[in-house]
C-alpha positions in Angstrom: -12.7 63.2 -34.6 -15.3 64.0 -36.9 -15.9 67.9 -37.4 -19.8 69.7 -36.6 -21.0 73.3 -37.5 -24.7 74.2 -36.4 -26.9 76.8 -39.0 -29.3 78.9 -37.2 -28.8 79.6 -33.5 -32.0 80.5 -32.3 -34.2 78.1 -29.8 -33.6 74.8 -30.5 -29.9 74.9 -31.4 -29.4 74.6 -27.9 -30.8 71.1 -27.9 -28.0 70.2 -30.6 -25.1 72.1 -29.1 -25.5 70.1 -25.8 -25.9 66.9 -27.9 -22.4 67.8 -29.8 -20.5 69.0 -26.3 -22.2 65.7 -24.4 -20.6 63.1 -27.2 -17.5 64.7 -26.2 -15.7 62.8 -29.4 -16.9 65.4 -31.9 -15.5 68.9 -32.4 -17.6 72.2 -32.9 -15.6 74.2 -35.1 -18.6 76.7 -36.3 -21.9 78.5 -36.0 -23.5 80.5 -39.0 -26.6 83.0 -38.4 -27.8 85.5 -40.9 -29.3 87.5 -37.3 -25.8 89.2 -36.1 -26.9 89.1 -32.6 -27.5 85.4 -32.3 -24.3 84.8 -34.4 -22.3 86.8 -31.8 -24.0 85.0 -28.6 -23.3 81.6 -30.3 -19.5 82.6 -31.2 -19.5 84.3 -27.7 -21.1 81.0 -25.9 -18.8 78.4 -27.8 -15.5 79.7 -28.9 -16.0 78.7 -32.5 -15.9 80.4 -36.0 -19.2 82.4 -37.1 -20.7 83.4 -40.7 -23.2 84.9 -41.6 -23.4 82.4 -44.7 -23.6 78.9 -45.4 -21.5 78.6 -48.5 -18.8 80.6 -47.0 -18.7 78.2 -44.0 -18.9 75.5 -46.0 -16.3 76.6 -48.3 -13.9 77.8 -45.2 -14.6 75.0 -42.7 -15.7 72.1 -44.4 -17.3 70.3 -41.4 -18.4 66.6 -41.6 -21.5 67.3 -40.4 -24.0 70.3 -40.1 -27.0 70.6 -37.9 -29.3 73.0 -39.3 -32.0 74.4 -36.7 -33.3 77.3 -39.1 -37.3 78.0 -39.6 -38.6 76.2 -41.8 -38.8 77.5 -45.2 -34.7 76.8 -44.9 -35.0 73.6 -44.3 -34.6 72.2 -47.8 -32.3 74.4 -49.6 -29.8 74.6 -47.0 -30.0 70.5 -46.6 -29.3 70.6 -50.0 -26.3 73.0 -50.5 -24.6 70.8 -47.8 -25.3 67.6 -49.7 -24.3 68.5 -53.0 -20.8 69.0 -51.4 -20.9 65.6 -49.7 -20.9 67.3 -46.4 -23.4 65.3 -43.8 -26.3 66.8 -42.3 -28.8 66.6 -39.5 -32.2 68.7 -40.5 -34.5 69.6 -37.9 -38.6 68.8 -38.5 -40.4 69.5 -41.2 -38.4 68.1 -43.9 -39.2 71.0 -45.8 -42.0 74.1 -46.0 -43.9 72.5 -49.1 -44.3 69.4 -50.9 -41.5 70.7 -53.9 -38.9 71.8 -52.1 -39.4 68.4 -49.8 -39.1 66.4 -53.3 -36.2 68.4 -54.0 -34.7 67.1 -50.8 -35.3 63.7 -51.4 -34.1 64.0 -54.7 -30.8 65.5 -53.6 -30.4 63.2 -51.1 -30.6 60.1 -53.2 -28.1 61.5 -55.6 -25.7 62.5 -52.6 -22.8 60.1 -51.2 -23.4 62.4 -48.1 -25.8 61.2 -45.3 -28.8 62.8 -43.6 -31.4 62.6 -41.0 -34.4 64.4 -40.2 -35.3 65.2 -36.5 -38.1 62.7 -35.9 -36.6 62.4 -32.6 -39.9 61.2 -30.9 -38.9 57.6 -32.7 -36.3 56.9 -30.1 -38.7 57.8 -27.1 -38.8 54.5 -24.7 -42.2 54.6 -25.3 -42.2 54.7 -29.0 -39.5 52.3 -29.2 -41.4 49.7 -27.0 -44.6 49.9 -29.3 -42.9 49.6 -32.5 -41.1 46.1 -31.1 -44.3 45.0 -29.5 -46.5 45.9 -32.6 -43.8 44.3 -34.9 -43.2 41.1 -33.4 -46.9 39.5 -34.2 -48.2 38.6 -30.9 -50.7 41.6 -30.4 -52.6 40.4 -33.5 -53.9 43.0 -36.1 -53.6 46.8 -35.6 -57.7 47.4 -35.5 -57.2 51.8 -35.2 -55.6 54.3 -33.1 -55.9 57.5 -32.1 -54.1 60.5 -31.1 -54.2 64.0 -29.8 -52.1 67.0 -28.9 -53.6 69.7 -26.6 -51.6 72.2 -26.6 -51.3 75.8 -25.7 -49.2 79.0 -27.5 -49.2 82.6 -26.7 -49.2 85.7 -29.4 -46.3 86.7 -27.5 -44.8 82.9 -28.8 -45.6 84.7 -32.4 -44.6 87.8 -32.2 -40.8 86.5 -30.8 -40.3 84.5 -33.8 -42.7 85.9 -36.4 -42.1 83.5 -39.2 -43.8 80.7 -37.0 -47.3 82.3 -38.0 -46.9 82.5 -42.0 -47.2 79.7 -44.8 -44.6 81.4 -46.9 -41.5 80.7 -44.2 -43.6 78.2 -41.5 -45.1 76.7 -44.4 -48.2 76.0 -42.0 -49.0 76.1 -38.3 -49.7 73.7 -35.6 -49.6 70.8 -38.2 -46.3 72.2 -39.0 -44.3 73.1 -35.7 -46.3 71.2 -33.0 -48.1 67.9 -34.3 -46.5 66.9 -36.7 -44.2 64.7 -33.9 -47.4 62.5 -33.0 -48.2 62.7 -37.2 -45.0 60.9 -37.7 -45.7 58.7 -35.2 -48.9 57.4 -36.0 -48.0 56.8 -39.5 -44.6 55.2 -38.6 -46.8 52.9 -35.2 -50.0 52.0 -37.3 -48.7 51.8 -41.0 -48.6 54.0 -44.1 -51.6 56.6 -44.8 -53.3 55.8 -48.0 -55.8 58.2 -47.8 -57.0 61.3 -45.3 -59.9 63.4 -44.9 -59.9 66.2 -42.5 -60.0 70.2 -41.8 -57.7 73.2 -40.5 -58.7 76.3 -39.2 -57.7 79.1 -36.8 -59.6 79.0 -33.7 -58.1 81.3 -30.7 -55.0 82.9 -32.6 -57.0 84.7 -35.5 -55.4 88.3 -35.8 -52.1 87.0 -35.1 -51.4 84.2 -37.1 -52.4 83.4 -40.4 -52.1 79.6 -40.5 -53.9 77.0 -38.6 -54.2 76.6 -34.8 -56.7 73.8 -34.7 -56.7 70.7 -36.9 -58.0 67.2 -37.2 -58.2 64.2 -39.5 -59.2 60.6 -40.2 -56.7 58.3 -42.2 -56.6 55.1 -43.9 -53.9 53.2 -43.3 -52.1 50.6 -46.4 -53.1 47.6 -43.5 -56.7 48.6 -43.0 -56.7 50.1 -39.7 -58.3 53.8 -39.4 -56.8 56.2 -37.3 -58.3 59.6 -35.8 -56.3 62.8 -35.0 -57.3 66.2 -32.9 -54.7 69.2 -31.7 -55.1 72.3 -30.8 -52.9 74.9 -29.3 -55.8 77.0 -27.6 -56.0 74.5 -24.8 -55.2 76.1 -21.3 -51.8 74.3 -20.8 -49.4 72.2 -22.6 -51.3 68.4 -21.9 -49.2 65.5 -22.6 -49.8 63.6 -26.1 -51.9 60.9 -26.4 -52.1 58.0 -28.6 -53.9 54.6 -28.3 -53.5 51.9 -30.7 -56.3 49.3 -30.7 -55.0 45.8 -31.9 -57.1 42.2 -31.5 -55.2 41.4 -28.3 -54.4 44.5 -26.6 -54.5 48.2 -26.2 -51.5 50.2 -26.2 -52.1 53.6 -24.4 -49.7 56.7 -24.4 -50.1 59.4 -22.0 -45.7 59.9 -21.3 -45.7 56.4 -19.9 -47.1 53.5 -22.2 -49.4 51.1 -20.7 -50.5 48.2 -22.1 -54.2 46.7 -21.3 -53.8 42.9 -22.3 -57.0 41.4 -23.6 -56.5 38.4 -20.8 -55.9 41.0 -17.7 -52.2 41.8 -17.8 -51.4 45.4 -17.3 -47.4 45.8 -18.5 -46.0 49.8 -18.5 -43.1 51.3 -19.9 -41.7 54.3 -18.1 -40.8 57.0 -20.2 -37.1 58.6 -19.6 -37.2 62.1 -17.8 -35.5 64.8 -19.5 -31.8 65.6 -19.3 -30.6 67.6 -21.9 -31.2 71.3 -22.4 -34.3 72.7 -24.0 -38.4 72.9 -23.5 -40.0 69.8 -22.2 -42.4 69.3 -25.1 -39.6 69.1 -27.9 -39.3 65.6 -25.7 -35.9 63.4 -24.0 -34.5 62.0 -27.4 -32.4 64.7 -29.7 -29.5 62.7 -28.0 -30.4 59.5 -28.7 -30.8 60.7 -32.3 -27.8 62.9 -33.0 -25.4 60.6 -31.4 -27.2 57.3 -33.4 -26.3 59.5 -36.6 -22.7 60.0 -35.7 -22.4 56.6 -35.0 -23.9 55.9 -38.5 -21.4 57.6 -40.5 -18.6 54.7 -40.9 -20.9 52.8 -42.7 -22.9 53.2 -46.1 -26.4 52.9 -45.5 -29.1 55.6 -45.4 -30.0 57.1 -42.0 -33.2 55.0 -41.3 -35.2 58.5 -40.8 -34.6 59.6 -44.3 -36.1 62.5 -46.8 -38.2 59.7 -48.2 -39.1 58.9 -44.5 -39.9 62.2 -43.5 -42.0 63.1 -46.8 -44.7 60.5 -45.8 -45.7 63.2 -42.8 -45.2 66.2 -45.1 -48.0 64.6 -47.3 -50.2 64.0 -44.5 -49.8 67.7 -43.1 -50.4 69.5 -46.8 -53.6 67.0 -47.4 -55.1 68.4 -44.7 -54.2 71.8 -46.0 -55.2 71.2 -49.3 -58.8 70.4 -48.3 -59.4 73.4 -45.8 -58.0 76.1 -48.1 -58.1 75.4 -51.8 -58.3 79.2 -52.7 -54.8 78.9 -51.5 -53.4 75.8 -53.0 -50.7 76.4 -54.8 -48.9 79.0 -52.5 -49.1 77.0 -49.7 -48.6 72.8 -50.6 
């Protein structure tokens, strides 16, 4: 039975305990927290060793696999310490705060016999799964442009709980960073490579509480020709489901939770979306399960997890583009 331990126990851990304790073939044996109070409530809630560091746990437990839910400027140097030991890991989005430390990653990663996989879980969506197959199997013709937004909305209080959410030094951005890049990774995985963006980030509604962006948008070429466009805000009223049309020469492929399909001839086809079963806030979506227990099932064999470093670095460039062009006074502290 292979062997988990989970690093950082605040919000969405609880997405990824109830993914380990739902396999039921796979044994939580720690939790690590440099916050004492969350490390005792984790201990408390699942019975299990705690630390209050990595190595330590590493060194005393030596799980197969660790799930690392930390904020983000963590990401990569954690991912890392585990790898260089050959221990397995699961890294929640983004792959890493900047640009470097994601190139470290990758880096590490290639030179590691150990696996790893970055929480891109909107990949395994119904929805997603059903555009990629139809997209990929020719008969929709060429992908002509797309489009995508996320309308969103966040509190200071959503701040002020987790402060390092609103800084570049441990967020490494904002909404870019912790809400769309999902739907980033998406378009760029659905439509083709980005080659080339163009577009601006700026704090709209959350100015004097944040200092990263709250409102963003972009227009990309993609390696195939088509051109995509991007909005998403959080100073919308509520939290709006996520859109994202894909124009091809035969149909249009429309997400708004379900996908529908508008056939150029008439047909209508939709694909229901699964409802949510597992733990955790609606809009960090149905598939960590689909995702976490995929990886598992990966391990026996010797290939890469399919959403890779290198995979996840392709929306890491898109994200600090965008930054790169709407604060250049700041450039090198923040990409």
């Amino acid at each position: 039975m292979p062997t988990a331990a989970v690093i950082g126990c605040g919000d969405v851990s609880s997405v990824h305990f109830g993914a380990i304790a739902k396999m039921g073939d796979v044994g939580l044996v720690a939790v690590c927290d440099s916050d004492a109070s969350r490390l005792q409530a984790a201990q408390a809630a699942y019975g299990v060793a705690g630390y209050a560091d990595h190595l330590e746990m590493l060194e005393a437990v030596r799980p197969d696999v660790v799930h690392i839910c930390t904020p983000h400027h963590l990401h990569a140097s954690l991912a890392a310490d585990c790898l260089e030991r050959g221990v397995n890991v699961i890294v929640e989005k983004p792959l890493a705060h900047t640009l470097e430390e994601g190139r470290r990653l990758v880096e590490a990663s290639t030179r590691s016999t150990a696996k790893i996989a970055v929480c891109f879980q909107n990949r395994y969506n119904a929805t997603s799964q059903a555009m990629r197959r139809l997209l990929d199997d020719g008969g929709l013709g060429q992908v002509l442009g797309a489009s995508a937004t996320v309308m969103w909305h966040r509190t200071a209080g959503y701040y002020r709980d987790r402060p390092w959410r609103g800084t570049w030094s441990e967020g490494g951005g904002g909404l870019m960073m912790n809400q769309a890049i999902h739907t980033v990774d998406l378009l760029q995985w659905l439509v083709g490579d980005v080659t080339k963006v163009q577009g601006h980030a700026s704090t709209r509604s959350l100015a004097g509480v944040i200092e990263v962006e709250d409102t963003a948008e972009f227009i990309a070429g993609h390696a195939n020709g088509a051109t995509s466009v991007f909005y998403a805000t959080l100073a919308n009223a509520v939290n709006a489901p996520v859109t994202l049309d894909i124009v091809t020469e035969k149909a249009t492929l429309s997400l708004r939770g379900d996908l529908t399909v508008n056939y150029a001839d008439g047909t209508v086809e939709t694909v229901p979306e699964r409802t949510l079963e597992s733990g955790g806030r609606e809009y960090w979506g149905v598939s960590h399960e689909l995702l976490i227990k995929d990886f598992y099932a990966s391990l026996g064999d010797s290939m890469p997890f399919w959403i890779s470093p290198a995979e996840a670095q392709k929306s890491l460039r898109i994200v600090k583009g965008i930054y790169a062009q709407s604060y250049p006074e700041m450039y090198g502290r923040i990409v």
